[in-house]
N, C-alpha and C positions, 0 to 999 in steps of 0.2 A: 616620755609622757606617762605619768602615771593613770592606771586604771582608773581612779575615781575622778582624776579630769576630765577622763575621755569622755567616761559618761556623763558627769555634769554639761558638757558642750554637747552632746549628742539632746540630753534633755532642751537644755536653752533652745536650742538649734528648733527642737519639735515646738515649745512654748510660743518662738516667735515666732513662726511659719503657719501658726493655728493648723497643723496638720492632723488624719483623722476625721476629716471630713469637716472638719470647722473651719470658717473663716478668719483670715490672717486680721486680725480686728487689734492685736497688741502692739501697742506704739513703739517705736526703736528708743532704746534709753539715751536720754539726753546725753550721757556720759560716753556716748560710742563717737569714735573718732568721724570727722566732719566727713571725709570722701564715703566711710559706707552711709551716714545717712540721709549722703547725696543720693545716691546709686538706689537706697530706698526707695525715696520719694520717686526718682525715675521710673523705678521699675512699678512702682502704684500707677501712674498715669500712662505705663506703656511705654516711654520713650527708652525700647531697649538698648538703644545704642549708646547713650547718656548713661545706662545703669552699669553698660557693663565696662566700660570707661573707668567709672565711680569704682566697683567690685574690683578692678585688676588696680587701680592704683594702693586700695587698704588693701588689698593681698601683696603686694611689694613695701608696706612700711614694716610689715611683720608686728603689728600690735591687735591687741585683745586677741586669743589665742582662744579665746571662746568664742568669738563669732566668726569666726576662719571658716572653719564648716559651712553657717550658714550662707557665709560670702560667693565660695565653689557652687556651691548647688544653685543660686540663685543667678548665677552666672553661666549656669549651664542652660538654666530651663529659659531663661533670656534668650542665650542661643537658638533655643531649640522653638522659642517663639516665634522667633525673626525667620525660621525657616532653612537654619543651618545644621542639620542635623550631626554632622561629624564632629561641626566645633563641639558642639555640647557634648558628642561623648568623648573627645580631646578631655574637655574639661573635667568631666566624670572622673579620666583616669589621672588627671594630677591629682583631683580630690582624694580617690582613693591610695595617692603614693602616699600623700601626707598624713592624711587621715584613715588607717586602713579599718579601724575601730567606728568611726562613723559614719556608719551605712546603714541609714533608717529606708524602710519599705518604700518610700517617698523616693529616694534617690535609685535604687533599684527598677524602680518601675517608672522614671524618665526615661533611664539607661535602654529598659525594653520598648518604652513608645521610639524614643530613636532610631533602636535598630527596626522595628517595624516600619516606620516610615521610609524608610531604608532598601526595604525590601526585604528585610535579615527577619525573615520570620521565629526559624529556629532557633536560631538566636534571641530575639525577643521573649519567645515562650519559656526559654532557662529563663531571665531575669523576673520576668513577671513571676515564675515561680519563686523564685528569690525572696520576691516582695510580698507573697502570699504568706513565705513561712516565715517571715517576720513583722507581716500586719495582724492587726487587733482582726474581730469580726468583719466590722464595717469595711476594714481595707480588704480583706479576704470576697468578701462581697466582688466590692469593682474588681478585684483584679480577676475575679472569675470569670465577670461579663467580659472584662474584656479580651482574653482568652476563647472563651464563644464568640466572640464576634472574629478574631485572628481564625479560627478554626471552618467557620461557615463554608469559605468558597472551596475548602481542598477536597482533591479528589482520593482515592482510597492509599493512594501511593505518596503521598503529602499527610497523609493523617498516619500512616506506617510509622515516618520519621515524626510526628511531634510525638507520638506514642513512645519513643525510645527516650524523647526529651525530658517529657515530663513525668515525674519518679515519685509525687507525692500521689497517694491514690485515690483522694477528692478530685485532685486536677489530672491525673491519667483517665479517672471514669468520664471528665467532660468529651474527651474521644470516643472512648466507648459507647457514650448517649446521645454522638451527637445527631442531629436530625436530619434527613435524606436531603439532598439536592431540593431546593424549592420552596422546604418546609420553614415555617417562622423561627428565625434563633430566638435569640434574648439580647434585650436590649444594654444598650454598650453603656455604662458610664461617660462622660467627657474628660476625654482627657487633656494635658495642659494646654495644646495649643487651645486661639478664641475658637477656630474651625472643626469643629470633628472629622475623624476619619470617616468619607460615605462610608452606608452600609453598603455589602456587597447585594445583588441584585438578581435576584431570580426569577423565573417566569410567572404570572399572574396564576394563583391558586386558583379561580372560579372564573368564567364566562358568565354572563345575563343567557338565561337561556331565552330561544328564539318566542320573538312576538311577546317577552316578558316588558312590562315598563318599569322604567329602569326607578333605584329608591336611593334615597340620602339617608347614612347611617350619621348618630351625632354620639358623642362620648361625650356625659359629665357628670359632676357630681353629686345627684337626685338622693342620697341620704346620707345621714353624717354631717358633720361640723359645717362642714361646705355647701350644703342643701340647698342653703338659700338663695347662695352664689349660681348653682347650678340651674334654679327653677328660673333667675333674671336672663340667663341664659337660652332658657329653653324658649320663655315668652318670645324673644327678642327669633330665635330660628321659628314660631308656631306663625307668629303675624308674617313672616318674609314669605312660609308656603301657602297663608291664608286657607280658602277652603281644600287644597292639597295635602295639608297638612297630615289627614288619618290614612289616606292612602302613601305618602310620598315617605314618612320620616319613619325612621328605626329607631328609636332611642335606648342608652344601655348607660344601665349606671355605674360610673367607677366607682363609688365611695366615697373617692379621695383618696384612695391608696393604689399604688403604682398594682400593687399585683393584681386587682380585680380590673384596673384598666388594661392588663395585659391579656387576659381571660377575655374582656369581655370586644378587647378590640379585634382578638381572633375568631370569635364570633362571627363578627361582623367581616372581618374579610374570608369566611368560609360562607360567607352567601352572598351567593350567586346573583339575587337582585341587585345589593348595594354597590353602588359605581363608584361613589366616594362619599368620605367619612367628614363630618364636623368634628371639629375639638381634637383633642381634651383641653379643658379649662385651666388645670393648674400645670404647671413649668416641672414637677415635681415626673404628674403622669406624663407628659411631653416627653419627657427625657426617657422615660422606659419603654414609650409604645410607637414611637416615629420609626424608628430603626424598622420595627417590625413591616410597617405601612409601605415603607420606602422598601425593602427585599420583596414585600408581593406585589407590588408597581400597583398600589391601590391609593389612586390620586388621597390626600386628606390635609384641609382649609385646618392649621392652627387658630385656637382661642387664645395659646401662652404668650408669654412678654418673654419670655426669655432669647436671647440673641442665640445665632450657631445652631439651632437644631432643623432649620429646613435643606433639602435636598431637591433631586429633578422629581418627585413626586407628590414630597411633602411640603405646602406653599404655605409660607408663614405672613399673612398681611397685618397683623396684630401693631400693635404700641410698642416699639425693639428702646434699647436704650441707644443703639448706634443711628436709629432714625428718630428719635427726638433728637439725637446729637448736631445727626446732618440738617434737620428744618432751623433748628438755632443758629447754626454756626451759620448758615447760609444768609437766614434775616442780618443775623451780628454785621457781620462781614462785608457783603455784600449788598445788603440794606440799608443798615446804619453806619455804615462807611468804618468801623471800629476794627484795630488793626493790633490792639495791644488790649488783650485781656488776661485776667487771674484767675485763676480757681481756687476755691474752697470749699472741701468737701467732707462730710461722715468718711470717715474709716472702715465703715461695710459697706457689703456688698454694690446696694444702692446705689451709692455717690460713688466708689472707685469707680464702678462701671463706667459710669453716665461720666465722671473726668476724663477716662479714658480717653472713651469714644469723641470727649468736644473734642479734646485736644488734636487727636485725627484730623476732624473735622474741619478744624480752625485751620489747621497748621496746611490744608489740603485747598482749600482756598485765598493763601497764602497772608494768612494770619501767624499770629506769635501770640505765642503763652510767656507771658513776663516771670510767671510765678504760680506756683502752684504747693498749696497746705495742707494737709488732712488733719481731725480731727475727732473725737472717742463718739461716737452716736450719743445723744442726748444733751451734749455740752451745753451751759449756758451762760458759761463767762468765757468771752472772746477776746478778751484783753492783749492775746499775744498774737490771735489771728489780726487784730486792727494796727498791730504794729507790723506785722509784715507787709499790709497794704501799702501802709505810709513809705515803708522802704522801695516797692514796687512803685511808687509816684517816681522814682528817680529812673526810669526807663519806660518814664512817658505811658502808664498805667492809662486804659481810658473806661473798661468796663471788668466787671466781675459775674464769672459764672458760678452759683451757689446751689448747685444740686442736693436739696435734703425736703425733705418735709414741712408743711409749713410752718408746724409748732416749734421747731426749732432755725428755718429759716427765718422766720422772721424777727427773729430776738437778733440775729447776724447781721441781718439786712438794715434793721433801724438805727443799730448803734452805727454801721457804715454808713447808712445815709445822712447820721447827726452829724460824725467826723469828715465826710468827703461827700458832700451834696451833691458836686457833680459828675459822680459815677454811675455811668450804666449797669444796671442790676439787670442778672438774668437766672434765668430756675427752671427745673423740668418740671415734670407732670406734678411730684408731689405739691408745687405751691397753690395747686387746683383746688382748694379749699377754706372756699368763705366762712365757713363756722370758723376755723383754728386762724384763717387768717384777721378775722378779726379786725378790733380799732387799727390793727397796722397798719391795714391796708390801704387808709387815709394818709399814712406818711411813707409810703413805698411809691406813689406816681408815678407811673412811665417805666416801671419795673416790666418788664417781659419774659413770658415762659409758656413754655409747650402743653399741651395733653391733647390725648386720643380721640377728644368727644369733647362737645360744647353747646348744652341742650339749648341754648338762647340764639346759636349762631341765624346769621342772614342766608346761610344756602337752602338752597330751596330743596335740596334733599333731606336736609337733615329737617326741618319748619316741617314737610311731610311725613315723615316719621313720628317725629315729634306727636306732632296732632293724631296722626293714625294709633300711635301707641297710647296718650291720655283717654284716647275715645271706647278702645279695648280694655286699657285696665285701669282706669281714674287715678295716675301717678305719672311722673315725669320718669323717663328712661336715665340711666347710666350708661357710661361702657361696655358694661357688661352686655345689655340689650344692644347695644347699637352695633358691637363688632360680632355678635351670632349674628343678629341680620341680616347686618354684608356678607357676610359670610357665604350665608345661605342663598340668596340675593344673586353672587355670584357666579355660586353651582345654578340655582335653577335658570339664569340666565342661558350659561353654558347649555344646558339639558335643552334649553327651547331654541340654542342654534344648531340641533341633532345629536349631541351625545347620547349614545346609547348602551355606551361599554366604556370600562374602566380605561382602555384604549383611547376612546375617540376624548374621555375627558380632558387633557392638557391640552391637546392641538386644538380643540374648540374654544375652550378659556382664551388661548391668546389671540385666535382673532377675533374675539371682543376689542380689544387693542387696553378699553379702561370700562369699571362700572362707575356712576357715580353715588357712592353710596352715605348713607347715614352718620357716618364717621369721617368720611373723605370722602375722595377720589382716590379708587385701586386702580393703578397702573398696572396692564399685564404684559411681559415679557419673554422673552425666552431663558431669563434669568432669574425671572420668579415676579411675586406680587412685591408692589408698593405702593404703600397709601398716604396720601397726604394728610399731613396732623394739622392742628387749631394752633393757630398763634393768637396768645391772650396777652394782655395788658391792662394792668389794675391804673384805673381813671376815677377819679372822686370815690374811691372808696369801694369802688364796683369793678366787676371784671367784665372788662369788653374785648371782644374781636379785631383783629388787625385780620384787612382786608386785605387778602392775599392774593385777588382774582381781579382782573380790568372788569370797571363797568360794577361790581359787588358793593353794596350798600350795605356795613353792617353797623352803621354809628347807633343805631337805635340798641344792640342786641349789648343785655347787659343779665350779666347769672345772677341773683335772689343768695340772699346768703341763706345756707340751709349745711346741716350736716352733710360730710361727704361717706359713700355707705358703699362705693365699689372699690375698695381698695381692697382685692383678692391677696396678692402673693403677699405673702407675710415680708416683713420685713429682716434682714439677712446679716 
């Protein structure tokens, strides 16, 4: 093979993988032979066994010799999703017989999550070096954290040997600096599995000193771009402690940027009154500052949507993509008896998520996925998605899941509903919005789909909120407001059944057993929080409630079309 193939396939290889910290958002060329861009689309919805099926049969026809690379690695990290870690580095090393030339940072630093999972630390710490000295910035970045995070738990005899390991003298000083038994690392990047690796676990930094009463720290983001987001937030934590509020709450602004939320979160777990923390708001600071929360056993309520970041200290009750997944698939399924559904979905972040997780879902309550499509965010001619559907009628097709937004769900939705009127339409949180959804909404009928919050709802918790918050600040609440609340709601509950230490907070949350809060009912466990979401259904035009509770009256509750204004996490 000559040199400047190898790099063209090393290139491609990075092009379609959107590696670098970007997302895989570039379509497979229509020209690539049928089994990889079987194995593709598999591996987009998760069905790793399907992909890797697809991946080993193109790797035995021996064509396109430029996505060969790609095929290995994507067959390795499938492995290593499903929880097989030797297959994948089996895999690694065919890749690297055939391909000894293409070994991007990406594949190096599978190779080290593996052996880390594994238990092959020093092993792991060569590779992720590997990966360092041939990643950009950004990848030098993560593979540092996550190197401090492998480095955390050892003792000085364990840190001897990575010191002999690691030879580059940015990543030997990480031994050098690292922080005493107890002290906050630095937060880990995620790595490929959905689950992250815990943090490792040290003893609580601060006690409540005696006869102190105890305070709720909250992280958000009170200046910068984000402010605004932050202040709906803070409303929504100020009405839950009411007159408590200037005594009970700590507040610390992150910004919006991971490293002032890491500052500012240490703070807060170096005092001694705070027993547990609120927030952070965006999925961005989540990802830099939990790790931290969870190593000082300093209980802290997530505000983020993003899946995989809580642990035994860090309780995430927020809007997940895999729990809008689970309340849909469950209505689908087992509600409206529908046993043969499709997906169609954006090719970011968004919609893969959210196809993923139905498909779990479905397939877990012993549903079928007929078929499943991606396509480029923003699309607005579906002419090839409407003919996959038609071909999905021929294995008894009954509903379709359409995970995107509603300015572009619903141009998807009306042209299916023109050609197959009697299809169940179903959508997550983004179709929660009556401005974009528009005249559509009149020809979508009986369409259903999830979200976090439903200010019109029939519960009687959320009706009191509601009113409590219009009377406070003359505006109807969001999500934003309604999930700091609970939030808050929840801790102070906890505090008024005797927490008094960072200690007493978990064991006292779960015999609550549930709170019923503004947004749902949080289920507490010894697994963590879950909250129940809003099942909506667009009826003449209007979005109404499906009564999910015996004895619940919600036929009257119907949303006002109005711009929708809590859509925090940017779109991916």
């Amino acid at each position: 093979m000559s040199r400047s193939r190898t790099i063209l396939g090393a290139l491609l290889a990075l092009n379609l993988l959107g590696l670098g910290g970007c997302s895989a958002r570039h379509a497979v060329p229509e020209e690539a032979p049928l089994p990889f861009r079987q194995a593709e689309d598999a591996f987009r919805l998760g069905d790793y066994d399907r992909a890797i099926s697809g991946y080993r049969v193109f790797l035995r026809s021996n064509e396109r010799e430029d996505l060969r690379p790609r095929a290995y690695y994507k067959w390795a990290l499938a492995e290593y999703r499903r929880g097989d870690d030797t297959k994948a580095i089996s895999v690694l090393n065919d890749m690297q017989q055939a391909f000894p030339d293409d070994q991007w940072p990406q594949v190096y630093s599978l190779r080290a999550d593996a052996e880390d999972h594994r238990g092959n630390v020093l092993s792991a710490l060569h590779w992720w070096e590997m990966a360092w000295q041939a990643g950009d910035a950004q990848e030098k970045q993560r593979i540092s954290n996550r190197i401090q995070e492998a480095l955390a738990p050892m003792d000085a005899k364990s840190l001897a040997k990575a010191r002999s390991v690691l030879t580059e003298p940015d990543l030997a000083a990480l031994v050098d600096r690292r922080p005493a038994p107890g002290e906050s690392g630095v937060a880990s990047a995620p790595g490929p599995r959905p689950t992250p690796r815990p943090a490792p676990i040290a003893a609580p930094r601060a006690q409540l000193p005696a006869g102190a009463a105890p305070k709720l720290g909250c992280l958000l983001p009170l200046s910068g771009p984000d402010a605004p987001f932050g202040q709906r937030s803070l409303n929504g934590i100020r009405l839950a402690l009411g007159p408590e509020a200037d005594r009970m709450l700590v507040a610390r602004d992150t910004g919006g940027q991971p490293q002032i939320a890491r500052d500012a979160v240490d703070r807060l777990i170096d005092d001694p009154s705070v027993i547990a923390i609120i927030g952070p708001l965006r999925s961005k600071d989540a990802a830099a500052i939990a790790p931290r929360a969870e190593r000082a056993q300093v209980p802290m309520v997530l505000l983020s949507q993003n899946d995989g970041i809580a642990g035994r200290f860090v309780l995430q009750p927020a809007m997940t993509s895999d729990r809008q997944a689970a309340i849909l698939a469950e209505y689908a399924v087992n509600g409206l008896h529908l046993s043969r559904i499709g997906i169609i979905h954006p090719s970011d972040a968004y919609g893969t998520g959210l196809a993923e997780a139905f498909r779990r879902q479905v397939e877990a309550r012993g549903g079928r996925i007929v078929g499943a499509q991606a396509y480029e965010p923003g699309t607005r001619d579906f002419g090839v998605e409407v003919l996959s559907v038609e071909k999905w009628n021929d294995d008894g097709l009954e509903a379709l899941f359409l995970p995107d937004y509603a300015d572009t769900a619903t141009v998807l939705a009306t042209e299916l509903r023109r050609k197959q009127p009697n299809l169940a339409l179903l959508g997550a949180n983004g179709w929660d919005d009556p401005a974009h959804l528009g005249a559509a909404a009149s020809q979508l009928d009986g369409a259903v789909f999830v979200d976090g919050f439903f200010a019109a709802s029939g519960r009687p918790a959320t009706r009191a909120f509601v009113a409590e918050y219009q009377t406070a600040h003359q505006s109807t609440p969001g999500l934003l407001e309604a999930q700091a609340f609970d939030a808050t709601t929840l801790l102070l509950k906890t505090v008024n059944a005797g927490a008094q230490s960072r200690a007493d907070v978990i064991p006292r949350m779960q015999s609550l057993g549930s709170v019923d809060g503004a947004a749902g009912t949080i289920h507490i466990s010894g697994d963590g929080l879950r909250r129940d979401l809003f099942l909506l259904r667009l009826e003449g035009g209007a979005i109404r409630e499906i009564p999910t509770e015996r004895g619940r009256d919600t036929s009257v509750a119907a949303q006002p079309v109005r711009p929708r204004t809590d859509v925090l996490e940017p779109r991916q």
